[in-house]
N, CA, C and O atoms as a Tinker XYZ file with bonds, in Angstrom:
   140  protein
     1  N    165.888000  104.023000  104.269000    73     2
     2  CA   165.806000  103.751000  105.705000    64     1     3
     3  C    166.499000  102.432000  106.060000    63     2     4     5
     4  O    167.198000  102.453000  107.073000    81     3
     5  N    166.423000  101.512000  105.506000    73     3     6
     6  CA   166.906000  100.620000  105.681000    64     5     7
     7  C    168.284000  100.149000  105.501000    63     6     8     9
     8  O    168.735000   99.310000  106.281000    81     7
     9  N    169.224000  100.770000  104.224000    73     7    10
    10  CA   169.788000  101.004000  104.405000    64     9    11
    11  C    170.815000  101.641000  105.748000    63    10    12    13
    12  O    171.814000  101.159000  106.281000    81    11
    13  N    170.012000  103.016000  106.010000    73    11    14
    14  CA   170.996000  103.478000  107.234000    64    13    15
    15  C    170.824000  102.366000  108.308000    63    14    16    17
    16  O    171.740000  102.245000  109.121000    81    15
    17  N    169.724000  101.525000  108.400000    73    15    18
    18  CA   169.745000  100.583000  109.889000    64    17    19
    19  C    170.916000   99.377000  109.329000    63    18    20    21
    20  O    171.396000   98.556000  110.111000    81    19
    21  N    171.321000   99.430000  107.683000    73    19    22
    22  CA   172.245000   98.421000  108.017000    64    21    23
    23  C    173.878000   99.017000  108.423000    63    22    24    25
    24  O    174.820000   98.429000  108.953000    81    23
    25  N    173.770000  100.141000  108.027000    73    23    26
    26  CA   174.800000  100.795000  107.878000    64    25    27
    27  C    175.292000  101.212000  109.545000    63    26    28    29
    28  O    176.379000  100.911000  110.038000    81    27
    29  N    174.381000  101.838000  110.111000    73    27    30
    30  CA   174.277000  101.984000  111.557000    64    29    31
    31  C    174.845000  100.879000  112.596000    63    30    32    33
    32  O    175.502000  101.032000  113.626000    81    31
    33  N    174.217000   99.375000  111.776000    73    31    34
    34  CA   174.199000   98.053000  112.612000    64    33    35
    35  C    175.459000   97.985000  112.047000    63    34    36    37
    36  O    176.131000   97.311000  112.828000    81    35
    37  N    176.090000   98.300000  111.173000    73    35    38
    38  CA   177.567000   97.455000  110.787000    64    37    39
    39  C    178.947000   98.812000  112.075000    63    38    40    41
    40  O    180.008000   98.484000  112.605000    81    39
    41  N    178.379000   99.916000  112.102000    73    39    42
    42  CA   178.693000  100.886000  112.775000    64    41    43
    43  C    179.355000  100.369000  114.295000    63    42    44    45
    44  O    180.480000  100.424000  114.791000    81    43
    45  N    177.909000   99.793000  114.783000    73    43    46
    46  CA   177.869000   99.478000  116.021000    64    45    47
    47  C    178.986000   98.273000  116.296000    63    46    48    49
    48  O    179.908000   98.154000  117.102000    81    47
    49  N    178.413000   97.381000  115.156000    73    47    50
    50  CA   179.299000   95.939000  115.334000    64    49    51
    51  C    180.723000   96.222000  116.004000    63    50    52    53
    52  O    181.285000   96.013000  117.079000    81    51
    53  N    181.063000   96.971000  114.439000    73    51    54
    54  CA   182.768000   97.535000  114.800000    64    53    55
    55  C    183.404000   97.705000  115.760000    63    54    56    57
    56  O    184.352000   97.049000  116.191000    81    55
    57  N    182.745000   98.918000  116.290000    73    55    58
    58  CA   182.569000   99.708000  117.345000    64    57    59
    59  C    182.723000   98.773000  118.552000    63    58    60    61
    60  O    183.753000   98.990000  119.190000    81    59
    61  N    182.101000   97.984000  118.923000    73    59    62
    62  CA   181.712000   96.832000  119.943000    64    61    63
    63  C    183.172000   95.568000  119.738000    63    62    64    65
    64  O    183.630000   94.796000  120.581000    81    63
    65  N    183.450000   95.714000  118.762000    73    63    66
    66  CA   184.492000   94.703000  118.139000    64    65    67
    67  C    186.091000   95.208000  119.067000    63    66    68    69
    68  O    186.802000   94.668000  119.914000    81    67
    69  N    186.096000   96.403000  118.394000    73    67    70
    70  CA   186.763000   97.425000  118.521000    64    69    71
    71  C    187.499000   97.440000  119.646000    63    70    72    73
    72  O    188.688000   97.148000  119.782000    81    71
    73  N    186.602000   97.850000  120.557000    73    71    74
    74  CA   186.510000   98.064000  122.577000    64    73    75
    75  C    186.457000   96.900000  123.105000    63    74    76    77
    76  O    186.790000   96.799000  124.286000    81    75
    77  N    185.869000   95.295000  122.100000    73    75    78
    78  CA   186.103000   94.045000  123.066000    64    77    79
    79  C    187.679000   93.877000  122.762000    63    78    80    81
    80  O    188.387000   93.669000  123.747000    81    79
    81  N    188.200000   93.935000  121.697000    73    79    82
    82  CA   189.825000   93.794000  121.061000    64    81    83
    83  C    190.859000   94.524000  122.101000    63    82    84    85
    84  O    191.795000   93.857000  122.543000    81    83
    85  N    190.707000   95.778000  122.462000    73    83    86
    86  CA   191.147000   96.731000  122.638000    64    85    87
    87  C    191.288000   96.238000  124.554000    63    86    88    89
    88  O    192.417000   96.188000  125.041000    81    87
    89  N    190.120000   95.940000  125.383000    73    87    90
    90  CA   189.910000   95.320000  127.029000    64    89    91
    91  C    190.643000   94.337000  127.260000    63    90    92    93
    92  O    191.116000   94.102000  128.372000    81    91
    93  N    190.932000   93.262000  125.687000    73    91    94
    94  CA   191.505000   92.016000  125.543000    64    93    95
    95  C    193.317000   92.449000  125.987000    63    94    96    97
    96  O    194.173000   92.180000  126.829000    81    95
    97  N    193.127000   93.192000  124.888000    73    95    98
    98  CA   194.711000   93.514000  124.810000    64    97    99
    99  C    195.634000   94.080000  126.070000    63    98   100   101
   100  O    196.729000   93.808000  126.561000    81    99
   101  N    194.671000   94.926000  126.283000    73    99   102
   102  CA   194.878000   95.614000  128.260000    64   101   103
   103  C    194.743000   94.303000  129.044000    63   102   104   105
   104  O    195.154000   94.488000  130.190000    81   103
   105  N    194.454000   93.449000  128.911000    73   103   106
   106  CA   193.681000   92.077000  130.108000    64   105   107
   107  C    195.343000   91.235000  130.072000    63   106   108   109
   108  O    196.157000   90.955000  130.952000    81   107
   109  N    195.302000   91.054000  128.689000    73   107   110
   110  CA   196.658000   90.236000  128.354000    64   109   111
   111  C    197.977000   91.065000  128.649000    63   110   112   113
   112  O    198.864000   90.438000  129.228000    81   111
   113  N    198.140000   91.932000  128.439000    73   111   114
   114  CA   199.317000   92.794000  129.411000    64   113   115
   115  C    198.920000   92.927000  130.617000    63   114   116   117
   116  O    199.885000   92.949000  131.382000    81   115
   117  N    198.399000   92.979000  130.890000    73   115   118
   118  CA   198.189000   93.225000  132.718000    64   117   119
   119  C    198.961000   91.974000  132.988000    63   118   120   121
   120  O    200.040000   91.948000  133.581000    81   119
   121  N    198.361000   90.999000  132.535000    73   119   122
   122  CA   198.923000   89.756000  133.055000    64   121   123
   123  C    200.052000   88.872000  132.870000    63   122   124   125
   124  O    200.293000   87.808000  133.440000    81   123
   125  N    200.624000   89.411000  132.090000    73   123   126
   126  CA   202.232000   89.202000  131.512000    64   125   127
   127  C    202.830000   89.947000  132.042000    63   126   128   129
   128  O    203.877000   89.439000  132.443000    81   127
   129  N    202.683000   91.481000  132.413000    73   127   130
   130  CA   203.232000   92.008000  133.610000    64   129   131
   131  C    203.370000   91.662000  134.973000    63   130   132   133
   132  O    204.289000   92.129000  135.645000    81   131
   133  N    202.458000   90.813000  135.477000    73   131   134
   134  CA   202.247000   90.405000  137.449000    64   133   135
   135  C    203.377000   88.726000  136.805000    63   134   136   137
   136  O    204.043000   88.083000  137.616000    81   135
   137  N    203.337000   88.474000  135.765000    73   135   138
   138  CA   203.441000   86.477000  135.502000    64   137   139
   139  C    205.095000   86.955000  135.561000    63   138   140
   140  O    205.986000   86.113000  135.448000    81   139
């Protein structure tokens, strides 16, 4: 059990990592496009 909650929690991290990296990258072109 514990296992899967670390495995799950490393899941999520990524995941969350992932989609903040990913908003960043769209944020920073947007704005090199209008500059």
């Amino acid at each position: 059990m514990e296992r899967f909650l670390v495995v799950s929690a490393q899941c999520v991290f990524s995941t969350h990592l992932f989609l903040h990296f990913h908003l960043l990258l769209h944020f920073l072109l947007f704005i090199s496009l209008f500059n």
